[in-house]
C-alpha angles and dihedrals in degrees: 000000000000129000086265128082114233128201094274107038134024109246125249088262091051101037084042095055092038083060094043093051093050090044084046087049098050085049096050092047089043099061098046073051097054103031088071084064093071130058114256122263085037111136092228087059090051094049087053093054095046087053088050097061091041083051095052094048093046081055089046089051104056093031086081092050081048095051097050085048087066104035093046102039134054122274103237107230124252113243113250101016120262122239118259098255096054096052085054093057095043093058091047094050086048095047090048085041089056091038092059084033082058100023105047100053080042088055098038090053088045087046099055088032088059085041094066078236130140111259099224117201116159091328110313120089120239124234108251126257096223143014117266114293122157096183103049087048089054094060095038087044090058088046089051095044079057102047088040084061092043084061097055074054097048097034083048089048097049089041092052089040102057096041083051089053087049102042115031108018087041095220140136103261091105096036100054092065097044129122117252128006 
């Protein structure tokens, strides 16, 4: 199996970065989890969130070589083919999947921008993305909290989704994302 997808199976770039992204969102989710263990001010629930936010703009990083990959290569086919209806809504679940994948690690650098706090990512701080504004953080902060809960809901559809196409319509969708052969 090439880099490339083909009409029947991603390729190793595409099924690779489909894998890192879930593994970067578990991260991501497991540290606003696990940050609520530990008292606020602990060293342990800073580093969680610093990690967090690592975590988002490493997301944010590889989405855009996602993006190009499908834009830019073929789509393999689902076997046997999906009703409409469900093609619609798996376009839709994936849109709304790339738009938190952009937006979220957007709205957690304007939040600590607006914030006056340091933008973490692998050791060097980030400029901010706008000038201190506590108010304005505050109200991007609730949307994202929304959209952060939203996500629990999209990554659980297209989870669902896809186990229900393995394992009960018998078709390719899992399959075709799938390490190996």
């Amino acid at each position: 199996m090439g880099m490339t997808n083909t009409s029947v199976r991603y390729g190793n770039l595409s099924i690779a970065l489909h894998w890192l992204m879930f593994l970067l969102l578990i991260g991501v989710y497991s540290c606003i989890e696990l940050r609520e263990l530990y008292p606020k001010g602990s060293d342990l629930r800073s580093a969680l969130k610093a990690w967090r936010f690592t975590l988002g703009l490493t997301v944010f990083s590889l989405v855009w070589l996602r993006l190009a990959l499908r834009l830019f290569q073929v789509t393999p086919a689902i076997d046997p083919p999906v009703p409409g209806w469900q093609n619609i809504l798996s376009k839709l679940v994936h849109l709304a999947l790339y738009a938190m994948m952009v937006c979220m690690p957007i709205a957690g650098w304007l939040i600590l921008s607006g914030e006056g706090k340091p933008i973490p990512f692998y050791g060097i701080n980030l400029p901010a993305l706008m000038a201190e504004d506590k108010a304005l953080a505050e109200t991007i902060e609730k949307i994202h909290k929304t959209v952060g809960n939203i996500g629990y809901f999209l990554i659980g559809l297209h989870t669902v989704a896809a186990l229900y196409h393995h394992y009960f319509m018998r078709d390719n969708t899992l399959r075709r994302i799938l390490p190996g052969k």
